[in-house]
N, C-alpha and C positions, 0 to 999 in steps of 0.2 A: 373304742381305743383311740388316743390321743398319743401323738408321737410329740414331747414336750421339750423345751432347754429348760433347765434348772439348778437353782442351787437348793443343796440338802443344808437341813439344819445343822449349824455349826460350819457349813463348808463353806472355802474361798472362791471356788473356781468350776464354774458353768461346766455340767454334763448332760448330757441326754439320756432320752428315757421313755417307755411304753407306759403312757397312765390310765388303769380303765377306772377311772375318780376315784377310788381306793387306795388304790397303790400305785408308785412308780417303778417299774422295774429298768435298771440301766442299760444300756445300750456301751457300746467301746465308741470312741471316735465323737468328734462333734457333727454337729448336723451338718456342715460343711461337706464333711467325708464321708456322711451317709447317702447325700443327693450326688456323690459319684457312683453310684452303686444302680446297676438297670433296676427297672421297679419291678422284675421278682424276685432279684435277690433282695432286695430292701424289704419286700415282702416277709421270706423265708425270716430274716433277720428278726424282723417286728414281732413274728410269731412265732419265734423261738426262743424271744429274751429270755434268759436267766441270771441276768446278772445280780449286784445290790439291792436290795428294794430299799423303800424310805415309804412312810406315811403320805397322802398326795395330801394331806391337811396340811402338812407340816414344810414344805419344800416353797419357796418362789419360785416361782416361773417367768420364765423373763420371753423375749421376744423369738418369732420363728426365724432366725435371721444372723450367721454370721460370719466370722474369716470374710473368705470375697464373695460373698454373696453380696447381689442388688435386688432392690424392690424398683420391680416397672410398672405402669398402668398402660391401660387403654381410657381413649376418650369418646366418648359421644356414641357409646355402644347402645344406650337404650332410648328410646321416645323421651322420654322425657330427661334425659338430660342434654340430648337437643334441642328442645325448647325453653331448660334455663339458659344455656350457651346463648341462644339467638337473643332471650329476652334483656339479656347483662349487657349483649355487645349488638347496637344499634347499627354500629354504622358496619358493622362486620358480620351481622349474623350470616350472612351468605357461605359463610367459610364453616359454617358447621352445620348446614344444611345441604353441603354438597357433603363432607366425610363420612355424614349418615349413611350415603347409599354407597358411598367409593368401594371399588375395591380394595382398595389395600386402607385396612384399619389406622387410626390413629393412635403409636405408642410413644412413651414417652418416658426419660428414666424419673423417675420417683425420688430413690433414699440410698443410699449406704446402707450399709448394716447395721452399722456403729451407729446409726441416727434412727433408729427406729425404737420405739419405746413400745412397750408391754403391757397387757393389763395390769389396770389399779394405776397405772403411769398418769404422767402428764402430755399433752399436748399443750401445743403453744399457737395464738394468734398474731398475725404482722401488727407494728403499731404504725405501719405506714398506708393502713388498710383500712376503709369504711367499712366494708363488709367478709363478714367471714364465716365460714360453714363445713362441718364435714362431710363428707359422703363416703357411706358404709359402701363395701364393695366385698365380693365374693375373691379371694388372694388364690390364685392356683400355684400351687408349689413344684415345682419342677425342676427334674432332675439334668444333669447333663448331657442328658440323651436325648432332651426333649419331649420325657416324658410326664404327663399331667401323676404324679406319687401322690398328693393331697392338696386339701382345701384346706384354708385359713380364711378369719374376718381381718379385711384391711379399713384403717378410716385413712382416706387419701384428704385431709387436709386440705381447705384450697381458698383463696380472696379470690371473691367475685367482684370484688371491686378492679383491683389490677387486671385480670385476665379481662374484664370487662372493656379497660382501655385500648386494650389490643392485641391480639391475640400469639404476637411474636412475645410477649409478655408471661405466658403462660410456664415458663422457667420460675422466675420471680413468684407468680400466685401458687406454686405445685411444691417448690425445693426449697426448703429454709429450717433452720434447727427447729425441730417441734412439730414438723409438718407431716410426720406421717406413725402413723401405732399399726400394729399389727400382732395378732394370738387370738386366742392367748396357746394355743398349740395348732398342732396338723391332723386333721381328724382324714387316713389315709384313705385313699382312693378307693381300694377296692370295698370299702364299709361304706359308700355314696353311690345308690343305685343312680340316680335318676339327681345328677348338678343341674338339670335344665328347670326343677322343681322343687327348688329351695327357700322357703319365706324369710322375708327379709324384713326385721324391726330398728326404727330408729326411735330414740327418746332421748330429749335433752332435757334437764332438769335445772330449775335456777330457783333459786331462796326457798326453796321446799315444796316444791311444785313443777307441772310440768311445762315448761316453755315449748316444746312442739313436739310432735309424733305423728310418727308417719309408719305404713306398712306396705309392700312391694312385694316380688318374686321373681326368681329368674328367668321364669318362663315369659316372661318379658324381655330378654335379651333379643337384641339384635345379630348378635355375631354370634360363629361357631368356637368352642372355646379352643379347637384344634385349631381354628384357623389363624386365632390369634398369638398361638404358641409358635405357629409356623414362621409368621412374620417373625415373631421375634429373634426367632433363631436364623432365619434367612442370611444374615448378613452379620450373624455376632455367636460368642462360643461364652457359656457358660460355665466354666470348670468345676464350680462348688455348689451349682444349680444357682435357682431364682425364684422370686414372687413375682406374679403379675397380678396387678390388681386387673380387674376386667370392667369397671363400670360403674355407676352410680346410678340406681333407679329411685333415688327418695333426694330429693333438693328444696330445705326450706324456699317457701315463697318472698320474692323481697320483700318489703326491707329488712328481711328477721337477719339478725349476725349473732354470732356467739359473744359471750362476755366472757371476763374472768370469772373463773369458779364454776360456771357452769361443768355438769357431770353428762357425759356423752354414752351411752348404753346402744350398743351394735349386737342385734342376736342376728346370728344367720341359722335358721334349721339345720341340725344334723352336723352343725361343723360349730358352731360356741357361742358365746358372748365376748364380746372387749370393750372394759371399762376403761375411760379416760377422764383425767380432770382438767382444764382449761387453765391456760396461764395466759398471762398477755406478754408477747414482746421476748427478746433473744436471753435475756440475764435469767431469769429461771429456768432455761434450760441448759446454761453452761454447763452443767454437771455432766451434760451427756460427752462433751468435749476431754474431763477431764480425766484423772485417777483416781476415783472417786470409791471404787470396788468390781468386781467383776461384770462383764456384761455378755 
């Protein structure tokens, strides 16, 4: 089961919906008003729908994300994305070589809502940027209670070139239109025995071919993912829930960056794939700005 946003064929305006890849069956409310809901009723809910159904061949699916909901991350959660952090920033690896072991995690806000783009979507690369890269990350979706309700693939966008120059920088290499995808649905909690055991695939593919691939798991994480939920809520309230992304365990080696066109493919075990296609630069993503159609 996949708890989805979508438009049904013929329709103008984003609804929710339980799809077991057959079918969607609707849901009342948007996801928004579903992540107000403790995760057994949200539960009870998922497992009761009876609402509309639609073909799930036939519906877009648009992103896990919206009203006021935010997408956050964490940083430097796994081995090896503290060793791209140290190897980008020379004169500063010191500062992500101590948050490795800190206690209190590194979070950081992400996206909007409204800035998060969908499978089959686009992302976009800075042109103000030598280097540019995704990192697939395991998205915990959560409710305003602070509870982990499901998992999503987030790709966290990110210049390793800017963040590289210094690390008060890392607003600029993280936040920009185009800088963050996430879906393609919420594959719910209690159907994920074991999130610490999740395999993680990246592949970018350029003029018909594979530009790089890589494969990871989360049982390489660093942090608790309760603990990382803690933090976040420590000091801030949620009303319509959240994503956090948790992490990047797969970081092309320099000097690889994305181009335009390139096609980015995120499997995460047990919770989906999200495709994305690369753009370069802020103008081909203005449409997410605009009124363009529902989102």
């Amino acid at each position: 089961m996949h708890i989805v946003r979508f438009i049904p064929v013929g329709g103008n305006h984003p609804l929710v919906g339980v799809s077991d890849g057959t079918t969607v069956t609707e849901l009342a409310g948007s996801l928004g008003e579903l992540l107000r809901l403790p995760l057994a009723e949200l539960r009870d809910r998922c497992l009761a729908a009876d609402g509309p159904r639609h073909d799930a061949a036939g519906v877009r699916t648009l992103p896990p994300a919206d009203g006021r909901m935010e997408v956050w991350a964490a940083g430097v959660t796994y081995r090896r994305s503290r060793e791209a952090r140290m190897t980008e920033s020379e004169r500063s690896a010191d500062v992500y070589d101590q948050v490795y072991d800190a206690e209190r995690p590194e979070l950081f806000f992400k996206s909007a809502a409204w800035r998060v783009t969908g499978d089959g979507e686009t992302v976009a690369i800075r042109t103000d940027s030598g280097i540019d890269v995704p990192e697939p990350e395991l998205g915990l979706v959560l409710n305003r209670h602070a509870e982990i309700v499901g998992y999503t693939v987030v790709n966290d966008m990110s210049s390793r070139t800017i963040e590289g120059e210094n690390p008060l920088y890392l607003p600029q290499a993280k936040i920009y239109l185009g800088g963050c995808a996430a879906g393609p649905g919420v594959r719910p909690a209690w159907e994920v025995p074991d999130p610490y055991a999740l395999g993680i695939e990246l592949t970018i593919r350029r003029d018909g071919g594979v530009a790089w691939t890589g494969r990871a798991s989360t049982e390489q994480l660093h942090r608790r993912l309760d603990d990382l939920v803690g933090y976040l809520f420590r000091a801030d309230v949620f009303p319509d829930g959240a994503v956090l992304a948790t992490g990047t365990c797969l970081v092309p080696e320099l000097p690889f960056t994305l181009a335009g066109g390139d096609e980015i493919t995120i499997t995460i075990a047990e919770v989906g794939t999200l495709t994305s296609t690369v753009v370069a630069g802020r103008d081909p993503m203005t449409w997410l700005a605009g009124d363009t159609g529902p989102r």
